[in-house]
C-alpha positions in Angstrom: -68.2 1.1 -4.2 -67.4 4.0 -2.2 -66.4 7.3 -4.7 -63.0 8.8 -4.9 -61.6 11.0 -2.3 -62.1 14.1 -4.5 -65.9 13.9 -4.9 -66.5 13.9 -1.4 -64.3 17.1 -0.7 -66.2 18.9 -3.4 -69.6 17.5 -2.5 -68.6 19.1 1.2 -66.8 22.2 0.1 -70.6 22.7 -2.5 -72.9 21.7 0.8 -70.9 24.5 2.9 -69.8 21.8 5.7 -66.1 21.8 6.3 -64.1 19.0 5.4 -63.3 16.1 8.1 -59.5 16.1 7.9 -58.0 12.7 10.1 -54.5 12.3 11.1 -52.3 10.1 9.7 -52.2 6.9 12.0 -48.9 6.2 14.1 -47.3 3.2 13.9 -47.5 2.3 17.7 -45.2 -0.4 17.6 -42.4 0.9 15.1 -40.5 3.9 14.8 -42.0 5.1 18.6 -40.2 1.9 20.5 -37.0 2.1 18.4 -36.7 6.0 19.6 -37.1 5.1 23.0 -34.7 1.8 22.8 -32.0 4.7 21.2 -32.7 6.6 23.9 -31.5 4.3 26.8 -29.1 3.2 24.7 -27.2 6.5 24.8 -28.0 7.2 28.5 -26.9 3.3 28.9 -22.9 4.6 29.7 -23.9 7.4 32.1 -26.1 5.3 33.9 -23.5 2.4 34.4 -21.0 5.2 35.5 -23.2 6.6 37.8 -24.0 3.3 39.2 -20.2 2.0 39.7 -18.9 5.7 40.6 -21.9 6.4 43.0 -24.6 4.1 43.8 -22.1 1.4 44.4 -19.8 3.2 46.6 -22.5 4.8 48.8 -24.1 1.5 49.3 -20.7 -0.2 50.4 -20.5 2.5 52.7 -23.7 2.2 54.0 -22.8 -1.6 54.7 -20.0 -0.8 56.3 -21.6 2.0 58.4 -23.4 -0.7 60.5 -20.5 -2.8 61.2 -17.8 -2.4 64.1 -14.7 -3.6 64.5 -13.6 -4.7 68.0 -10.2 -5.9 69.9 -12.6 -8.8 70.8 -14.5 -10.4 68.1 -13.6 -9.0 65.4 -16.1 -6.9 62.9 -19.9 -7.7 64.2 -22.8 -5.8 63.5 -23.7 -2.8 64.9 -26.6 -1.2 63.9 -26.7 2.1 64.5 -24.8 2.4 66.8 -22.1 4.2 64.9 -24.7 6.9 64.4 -25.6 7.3 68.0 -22.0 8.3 68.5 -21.4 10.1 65.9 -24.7 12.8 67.3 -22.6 13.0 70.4 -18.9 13.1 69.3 -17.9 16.8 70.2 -15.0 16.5 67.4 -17.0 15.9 64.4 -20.2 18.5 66.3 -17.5 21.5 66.8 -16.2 20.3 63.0 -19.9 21.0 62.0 -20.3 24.2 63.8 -16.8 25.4 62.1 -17.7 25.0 58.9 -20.8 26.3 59.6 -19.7 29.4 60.6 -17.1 29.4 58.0 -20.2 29.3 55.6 -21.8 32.2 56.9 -18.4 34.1 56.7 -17.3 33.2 53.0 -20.1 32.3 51.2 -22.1 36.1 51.0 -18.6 38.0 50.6 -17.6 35.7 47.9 -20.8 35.4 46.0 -21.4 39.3 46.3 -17.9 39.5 44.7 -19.4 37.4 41.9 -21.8 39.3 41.4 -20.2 43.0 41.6 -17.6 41.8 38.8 -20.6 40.3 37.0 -22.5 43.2 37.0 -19.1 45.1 36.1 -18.5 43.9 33.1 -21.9 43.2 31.2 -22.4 47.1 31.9 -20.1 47.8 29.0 -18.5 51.0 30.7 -15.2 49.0 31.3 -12.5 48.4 28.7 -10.7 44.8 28.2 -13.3 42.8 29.3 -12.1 39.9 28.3 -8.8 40.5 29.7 -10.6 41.3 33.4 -12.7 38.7 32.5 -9.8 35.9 32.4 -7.7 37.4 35.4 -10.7 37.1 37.8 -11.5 33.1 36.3 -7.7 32.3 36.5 -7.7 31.4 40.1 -10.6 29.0 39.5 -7.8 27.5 37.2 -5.4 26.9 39.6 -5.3 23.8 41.2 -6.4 23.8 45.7 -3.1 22.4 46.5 -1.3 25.2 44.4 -3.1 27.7 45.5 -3.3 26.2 49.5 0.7 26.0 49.4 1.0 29.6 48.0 -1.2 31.2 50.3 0.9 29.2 53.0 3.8 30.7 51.9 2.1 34.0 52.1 0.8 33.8 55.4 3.8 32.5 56.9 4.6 33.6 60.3 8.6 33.3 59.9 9.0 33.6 56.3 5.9 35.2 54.7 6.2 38.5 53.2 3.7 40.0 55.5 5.9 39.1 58.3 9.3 40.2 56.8 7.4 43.4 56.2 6.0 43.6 59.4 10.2 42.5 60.7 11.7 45.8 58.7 8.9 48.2 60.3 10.0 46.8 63.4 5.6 46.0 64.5 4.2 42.5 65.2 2.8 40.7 61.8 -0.7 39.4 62.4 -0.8 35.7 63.3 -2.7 34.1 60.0 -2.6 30.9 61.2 -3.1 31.4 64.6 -6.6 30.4 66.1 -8.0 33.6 65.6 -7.5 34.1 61.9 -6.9 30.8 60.6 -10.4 30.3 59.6 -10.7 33.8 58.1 -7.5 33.1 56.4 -8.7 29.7 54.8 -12.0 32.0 53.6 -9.5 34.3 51.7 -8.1 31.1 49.9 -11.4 29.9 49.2 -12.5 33.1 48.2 -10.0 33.5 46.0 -10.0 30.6 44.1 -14.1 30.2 43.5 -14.7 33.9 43.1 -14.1 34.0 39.3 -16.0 30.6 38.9 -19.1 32.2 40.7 -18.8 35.1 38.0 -18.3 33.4 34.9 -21.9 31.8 36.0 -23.5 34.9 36.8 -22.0 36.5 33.7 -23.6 33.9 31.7 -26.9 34.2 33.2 -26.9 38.0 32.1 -25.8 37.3 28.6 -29.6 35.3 28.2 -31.7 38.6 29.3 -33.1 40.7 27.0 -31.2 43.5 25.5 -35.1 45.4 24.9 -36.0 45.0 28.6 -32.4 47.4 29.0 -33.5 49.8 26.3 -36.9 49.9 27.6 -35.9 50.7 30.5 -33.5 53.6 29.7 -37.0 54.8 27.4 -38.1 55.2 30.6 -35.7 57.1 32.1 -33.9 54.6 34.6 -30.2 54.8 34.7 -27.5 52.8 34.7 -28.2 51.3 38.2 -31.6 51.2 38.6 -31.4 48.7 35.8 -28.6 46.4 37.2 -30.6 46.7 40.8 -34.4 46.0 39.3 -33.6 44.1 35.9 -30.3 42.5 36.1 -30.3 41.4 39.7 -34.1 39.9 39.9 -33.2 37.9 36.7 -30.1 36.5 38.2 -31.5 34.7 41.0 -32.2 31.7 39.6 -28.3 31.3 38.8 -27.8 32.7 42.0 -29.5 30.1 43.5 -27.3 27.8 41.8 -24.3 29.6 43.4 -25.7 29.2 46.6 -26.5 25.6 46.3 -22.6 24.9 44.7 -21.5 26.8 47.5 -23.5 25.0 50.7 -21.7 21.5 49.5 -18.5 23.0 48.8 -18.4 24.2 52.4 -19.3 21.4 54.0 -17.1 19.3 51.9 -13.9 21.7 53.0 -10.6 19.5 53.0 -7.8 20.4 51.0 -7.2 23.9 52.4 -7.1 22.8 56.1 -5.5 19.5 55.1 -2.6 21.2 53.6 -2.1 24.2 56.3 -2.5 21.6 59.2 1.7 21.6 58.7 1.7 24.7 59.5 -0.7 25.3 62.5 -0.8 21.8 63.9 -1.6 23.3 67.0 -4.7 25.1 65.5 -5.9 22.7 63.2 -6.5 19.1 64.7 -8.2 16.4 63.2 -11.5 17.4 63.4 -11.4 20.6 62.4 -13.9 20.0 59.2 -15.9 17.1 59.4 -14.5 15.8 56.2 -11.1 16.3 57.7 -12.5 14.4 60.6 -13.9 11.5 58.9 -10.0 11.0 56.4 -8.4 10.5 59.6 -10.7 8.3 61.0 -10.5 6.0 57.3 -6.8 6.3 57.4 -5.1 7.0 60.5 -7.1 5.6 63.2 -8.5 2.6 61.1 -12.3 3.3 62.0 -13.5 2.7 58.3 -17.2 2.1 59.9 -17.3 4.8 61.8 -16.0 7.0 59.4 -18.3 5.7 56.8 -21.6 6.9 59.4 -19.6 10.1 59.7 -20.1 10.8 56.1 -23.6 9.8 55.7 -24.6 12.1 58.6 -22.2 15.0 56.8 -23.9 13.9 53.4 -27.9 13.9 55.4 -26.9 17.9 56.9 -25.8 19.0 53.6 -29.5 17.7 52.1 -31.2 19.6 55.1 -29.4 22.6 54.2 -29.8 22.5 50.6 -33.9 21.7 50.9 -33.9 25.0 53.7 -32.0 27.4 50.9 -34.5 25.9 48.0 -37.6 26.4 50.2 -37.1 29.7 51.3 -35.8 30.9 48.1 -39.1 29.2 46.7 -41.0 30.9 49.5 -39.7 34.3 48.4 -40.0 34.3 44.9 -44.0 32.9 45.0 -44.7 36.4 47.1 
């Protein structure tokens, strides 16, 4: 008979050896399985969304990617060949390179934007925040074919106010939609519209840091700037990075604006003036479902090539 459980603490704790304390035992095959059965069972309706909203859909169009429909046969299997001519279709190539420079032009203005208006108001030197705070998200609010049709109106070349202005001063108005400034001018809608967005997510990201590292800093003697250029901005780059990334699909995926303005400047705007513009007329209007399909998977494989290049050199920069 072994002796009670208070004999042998004291008989330890008198002998100067600590006492052996054991963990309770787990019940391996109770509570532990029903958590992890909860657990799918409330990721069960995201997953089933995912897979009928996404996985679905991108395999069907991966299916039909490798298909062709002739005048002479019908739909046979092609392979990929609808892939070899998408690499050398100069619409959808000159649609890439478009939005590609449309990227370059856009993206750093409006993301600097962000960030000026972000730094702005967590400074605390401006009154109303919350009221300059709203006005710049508003845009973000309104709807792309609002705003599109608005900035139409604006940039009207008969009936726009810049050109009635321009009419009364008796000089020429600049031609927004001609093929000089059309793709500055869809930059400006864009612009626009995602600029307050792009701050309310920098603005957040600020709210998380530290008040001490701020007052430390002032301790020290750094002013106002120096701690928005070597506090604030260092710690925003992961939400920068985010911007960034939000930003690369969003170009690529450019459609409305051009969609919409192609009424006006139909002799500027063609159908493959975005690659996404490109492949909706090829679905719809020229009935090339297949082809359009391959188009999109390419679209959808440069916007993952783009996106790893931004993470990698970003990661590149911030392990020096």
């Amino acid at each position: 008979m072994s002796p009670p459980p208070e004999q042998v603490l004291d008989s330890r704790l008198a002998s100067g050896s600590p006492p052996r304390l054991t963990a309770p035992r787990r019940n391996r095959g109770g509570r532990g399985m029903h958590h992890h059965r909860y657990g799918y069972v409330f990721a069960a309706p995201f997953l089933a969304c995912f897979a009928l909203l996404f996985v679905l859909p991108l395999g069907y169009a991966f299916y039909l990617s490798l298909f062709k429909n002739q005048l002479v046969g019908g739909t046979v299997f092609a392979g990929l060949a609808n892939y070899s001519r998408a690499l050398t279709d100069g619409l959808l190539l000159a649609g890439v390179g478009r939005v590609s420079l449309f990227f370059v032009l856009q993206v750093p203005l409006m993301l600097a934007l962000a960030l000026l208006a972000a730094l702005a108001i967590d400074s605390g030197l401006l009154r109303l925040t919350r009221l300059i705070r709203l006005g710049i998200f508003i845009p973000y609010a309104v709807p792309a074919v609002v705003a599109t049709l608005m900035w139409g109106y604006l940039y009207g070349p008969d009936f726009g106010p810049a050109a009635q202005l321009a009419a009364k001063i008796g000089v020429t108005a600049p031609d927004f939609l001609g093929n000089t400034l059309l793709l500055p001018a869809i930059a400006n809608v864009v612009t626009w519209e995602f600029t307050g967005y792009n701050m309310i997510v920098l603005y957040a990201a600020l709210r998380t840091v530290p008040r001490e590292l701020y007052e430390a800093a002032a301790v020290d003697g750094a002013g106002a700037w120096r701690i928005a250029w070597s506090i604030k901005v260092p710690a925003l780059r992961p939400a920068l990075l985010l911007c960034l990334m939000f930003s690369v699909i969003g170009s690529f995926q450019l459609f409305t604006e051009p969609n919409l303005l192609q009424t006006l400047a139909p002799t500027v705007i063609g159908a493959g003036y975005t690659p996404n513009l490109y492949a909706y007329n090829l679905a719809f209007i020229s009935q090339e479902p297949d082809y359009a399909a391959a188009v999109s998977f390419l679209l959808g494989l440069v916007m993952v090539i783009i996106s790893y290049v931004v993470l990698y050199l970003a990661g590149r920069r911030s392990r020096r």
